[in-house]
N, C-alpha and C positions, 0 to 999 in steps of 0.2 A: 528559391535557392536552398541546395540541401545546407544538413547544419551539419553534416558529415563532412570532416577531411581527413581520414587517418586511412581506417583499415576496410578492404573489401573482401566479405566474406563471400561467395560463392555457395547458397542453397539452393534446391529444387523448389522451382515456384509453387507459393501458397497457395491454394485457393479465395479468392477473396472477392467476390460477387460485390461489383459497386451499383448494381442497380438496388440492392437492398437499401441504401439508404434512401431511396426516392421513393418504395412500397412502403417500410416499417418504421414507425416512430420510433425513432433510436436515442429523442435526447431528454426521455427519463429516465433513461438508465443511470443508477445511481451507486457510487461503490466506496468504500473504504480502505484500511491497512496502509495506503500510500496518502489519502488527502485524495483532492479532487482537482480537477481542470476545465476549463472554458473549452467550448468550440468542438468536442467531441463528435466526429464524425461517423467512429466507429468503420474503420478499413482497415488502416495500418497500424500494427504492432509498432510501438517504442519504448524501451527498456534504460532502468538506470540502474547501476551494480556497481559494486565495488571489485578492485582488483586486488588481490591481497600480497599476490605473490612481486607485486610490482609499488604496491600502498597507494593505489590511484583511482579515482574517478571516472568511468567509463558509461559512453551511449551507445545504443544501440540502438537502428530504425531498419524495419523490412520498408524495401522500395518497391516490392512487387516483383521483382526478381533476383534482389539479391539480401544480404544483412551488410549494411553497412558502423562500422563502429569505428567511434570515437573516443581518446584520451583526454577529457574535458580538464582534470588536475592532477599533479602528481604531488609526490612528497609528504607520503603518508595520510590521506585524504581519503574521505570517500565512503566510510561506515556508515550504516544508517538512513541509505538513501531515501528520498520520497520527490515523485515525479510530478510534476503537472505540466500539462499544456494550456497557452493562451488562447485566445480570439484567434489567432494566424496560424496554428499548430507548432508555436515554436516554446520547445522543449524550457521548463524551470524547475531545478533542482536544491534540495537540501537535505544538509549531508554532515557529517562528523567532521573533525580535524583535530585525527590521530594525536596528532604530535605537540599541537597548541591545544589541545582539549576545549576546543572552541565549536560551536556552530557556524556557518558557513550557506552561501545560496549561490547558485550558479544560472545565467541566463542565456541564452543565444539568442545574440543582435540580430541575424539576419545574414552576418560574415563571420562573425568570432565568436567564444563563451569569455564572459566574463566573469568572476568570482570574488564574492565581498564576506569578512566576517563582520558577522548581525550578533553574536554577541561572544564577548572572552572571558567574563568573569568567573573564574573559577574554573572547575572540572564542568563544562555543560554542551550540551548538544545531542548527546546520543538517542534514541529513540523519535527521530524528527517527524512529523507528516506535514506536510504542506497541502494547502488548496489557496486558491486565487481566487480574492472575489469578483463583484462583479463587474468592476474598474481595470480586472486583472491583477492587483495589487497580494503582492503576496501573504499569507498569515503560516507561522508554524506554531505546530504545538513540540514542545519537547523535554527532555529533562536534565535538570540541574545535577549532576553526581556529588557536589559538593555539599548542597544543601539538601539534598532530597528533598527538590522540591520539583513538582509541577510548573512548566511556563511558556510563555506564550507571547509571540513576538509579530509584528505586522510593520509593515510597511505604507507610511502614510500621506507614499508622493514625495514626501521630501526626506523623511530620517526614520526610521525603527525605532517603537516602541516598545517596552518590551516587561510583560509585566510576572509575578508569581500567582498563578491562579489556585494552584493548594499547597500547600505546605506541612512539612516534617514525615519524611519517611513513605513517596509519594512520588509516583511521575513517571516507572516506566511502562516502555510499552505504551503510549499512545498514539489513539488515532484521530485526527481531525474529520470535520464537516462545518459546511457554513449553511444557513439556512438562509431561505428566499430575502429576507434585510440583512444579508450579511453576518451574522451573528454565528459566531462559533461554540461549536461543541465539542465536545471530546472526551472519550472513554479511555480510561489509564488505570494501572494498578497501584494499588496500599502493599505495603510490606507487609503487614499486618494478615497478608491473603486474601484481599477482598478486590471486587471490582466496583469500580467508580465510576462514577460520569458527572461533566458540569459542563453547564450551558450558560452563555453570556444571556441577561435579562435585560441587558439594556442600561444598570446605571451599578450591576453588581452580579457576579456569579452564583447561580444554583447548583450545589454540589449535592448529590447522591448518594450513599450506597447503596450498589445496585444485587452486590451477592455477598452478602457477609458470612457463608460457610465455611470459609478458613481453606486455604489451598486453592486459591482461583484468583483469576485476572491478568493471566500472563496471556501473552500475546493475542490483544485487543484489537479486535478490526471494527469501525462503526458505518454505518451508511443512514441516511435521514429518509425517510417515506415520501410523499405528496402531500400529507400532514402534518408534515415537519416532526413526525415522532422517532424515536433512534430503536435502530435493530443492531446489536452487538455480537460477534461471535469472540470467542476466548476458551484458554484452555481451564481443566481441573486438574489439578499436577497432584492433584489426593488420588484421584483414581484413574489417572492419565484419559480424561473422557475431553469429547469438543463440546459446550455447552456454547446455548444463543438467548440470550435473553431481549425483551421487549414491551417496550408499556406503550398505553391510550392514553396516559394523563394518572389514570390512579393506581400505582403497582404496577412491580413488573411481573411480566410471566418467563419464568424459567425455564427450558427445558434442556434436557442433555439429545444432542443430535447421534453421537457415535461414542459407543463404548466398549468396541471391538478390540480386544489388545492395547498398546499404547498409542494414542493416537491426539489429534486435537492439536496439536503444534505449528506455531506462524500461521494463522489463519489467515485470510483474508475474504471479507464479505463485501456480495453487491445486491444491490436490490434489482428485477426485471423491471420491464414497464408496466406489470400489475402490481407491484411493491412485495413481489415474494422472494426471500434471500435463496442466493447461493451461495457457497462458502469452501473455497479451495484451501486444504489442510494438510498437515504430513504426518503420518504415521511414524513408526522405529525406522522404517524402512522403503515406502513412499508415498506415491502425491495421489487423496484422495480429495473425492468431490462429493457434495451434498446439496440438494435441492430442494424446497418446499413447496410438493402440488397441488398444496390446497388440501388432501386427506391430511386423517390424524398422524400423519407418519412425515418421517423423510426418505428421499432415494438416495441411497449411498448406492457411491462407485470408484472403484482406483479407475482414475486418471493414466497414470505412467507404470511400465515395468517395476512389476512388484518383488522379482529377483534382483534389481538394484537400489544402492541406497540414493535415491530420489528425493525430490517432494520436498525440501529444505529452503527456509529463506522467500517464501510463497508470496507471489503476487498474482490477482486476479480482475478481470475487467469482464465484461460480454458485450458479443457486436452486436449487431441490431437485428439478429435475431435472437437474440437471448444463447448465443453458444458462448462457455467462457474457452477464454485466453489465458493462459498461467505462464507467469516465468518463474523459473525455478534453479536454484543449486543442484547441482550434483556431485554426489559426496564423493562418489567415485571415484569420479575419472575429475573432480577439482575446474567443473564446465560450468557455463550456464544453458539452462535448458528452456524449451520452448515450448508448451506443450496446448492443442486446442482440439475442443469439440468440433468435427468438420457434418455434423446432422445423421452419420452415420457411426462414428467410430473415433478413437482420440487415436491422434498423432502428436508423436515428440521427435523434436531435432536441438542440435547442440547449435548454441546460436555461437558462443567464445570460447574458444580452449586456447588462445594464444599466448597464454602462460602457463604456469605451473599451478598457478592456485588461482580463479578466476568466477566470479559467478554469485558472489553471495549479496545480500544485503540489496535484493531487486525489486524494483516496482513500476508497473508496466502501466498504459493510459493506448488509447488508439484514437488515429488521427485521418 
């Protein structure tokens, strides 16, 4: 049963080869910026955003001929979103709550979304990612505005636990992973300008710094390897560049990916099924893409119309064949956009403009 009831949108059908998933191993693909999800089939686009012009919480799922979207909450909700899907492909969400400054999760039973606050104390919740382990059981990482603090919240079958993993001056911009026992990790920014990472050891956190050159860390995306090792992308707001950092165990290796103008903003990285990052980003103006093919280099390329302000608010997945999926803001025209590698050429379509200001705060998973 769908988990749509609201709004039908009417696009031109996508192309989306479902025999791919029975040639290409499609379930190492691995991604960050939103968290992760179970059951990954790699077909259909599903989107979670915020609505600003309305203060709501919104879904959106291609069916193979159409976009269907949904009003999951209203009343000021909805910032910050991060998506995952279960075992059954059914949509789980966490998200801001504007108005209570609270965190917040949302689920679809199977006929309704339901929605619980997971925690209220104080100013906290914004910057959320979720993933689902292996039970399905939800984990978010996200931050404290009151404390500046780093934290991190899970669901244990029966009640939410919910702990501070670093503390003072500390926490935004994170992204979740869990690794093959379950174990979380997570890259987030220091005020300080640095970028971090800390990973659950099992009876205490290993924290990092991972770039301590001052003006770096802001928007964090992480994905884990088949070695359980973390690939990071993030920006440098010193030189507005997208740098990707990553280590074997001793040291990380740094490198700056794109230093073209300003660029590097909302990244989001996924790893293929050879463990090599791509990383959908936005410029001043819009939505590029960058790949590692194994040479000393990266392939840069704009994604979306580079005459509009695109490429904002960036979320990235790849199907099984390694093409990414972006959902994205546009600053424009106040939409959410859609945009995919189709093996020859990038196409973009406006997935919501049914308000005045619609689109931000997305993060996409395929199902």
């Amino acid at each position: 049963m769908s988990c749509i009831k609201n709004i039908k949108l009417i696009i031109p059908v996508l192309a989306c080869a479902a025999l791919c998933f029975f040639i290409f191993g499609c379930g190492s693909v691995t991604g960050g910026g939103g968290g992760g999800g179970g059951g990954l089939s790699h077909l259909l686009p599903c989107i979670s955003y915020y609505d600003a012009a309305n203060g709501a919480l919104k879904y959106a799922e291609w069916t193979g001929t159409t976009w269907e979207v949904a009003t999951v909450e209203t009343g000021n909700v909805g910032q910050y979103t991060s998506l995952a899907l279960d075992s059954s492909g059914n949509p789980r969400i966490s998200y801001y709550d504007v108005g209570n400054t609270a965190l917040k999760y949302a689920k679809w039973t199977g006929s309704s979304w339901t929605t619980e606050t997971v925690d209220y104390t104080g100013d906290v919740g914004q910057y959320t990612s979720l993933a689902l382990d292996s039970s399905g059981n939800p984990r978010i990482s996200y931050y404290d505005v009151s404390n500046q603090d780093l934290k991190y919240a899970k669901w244990t079958g029966t009640t939410w636990t919910i702990e501070a993993v670093d503390t003072s001056l500390i926490g935004g911009y994170t992204s979740l992973a869990l690794d093959k026992n379950n174990r979380p990790h997570i890259s987030y920014y220091h005020a300080f300008g640095w970028l971090k990472y800390a990973s659950w050891e099992g009876s205490s956190w290993d924290i990092q710094a991972v770039d301590t050159s001052g003006g770096v860390g802001q928007y964090t995306s992480l994905a884990l390897d088949a070695n359980e090792m973390p690939h990071i992308s993030y920006l440098d707001y010193n030189t507005y560049d997208l740098k990707y950092a990553t280590t074997e165990g001793a040291g990380w290796d740094i490198q700056t990916v794109d230093s073209a103008g300003l660029t590097g903003y909302y990244s989001s990285l996924v790893l293929d099924s050879n463990g090599r990052p791509h990383i959908g980003y936005g410029t001043d103006d819009n939505l590029r893409y960058a790949k590692w093919t194994g040479s000393p280099s990266w392939e840069l390329e704009t994604a979306d119309d580079p005459l509009n302000v695109v490429g904002q608010q960036i979320s990235m997945t790849l199907d099984c064949n390694g093409y990414p999926k972006i959902s994205h803001y546009d600053n424009n025209n106040a939409a959410l956009k859609y945009t995919k590698w189709t093996g020859t050429s990038w196409e973009s379509e406006t997935v919501d403009e049914t308000s005045s200001d619609v689109g931000m705060y997305t993060s996409i998973k395929l199902k």
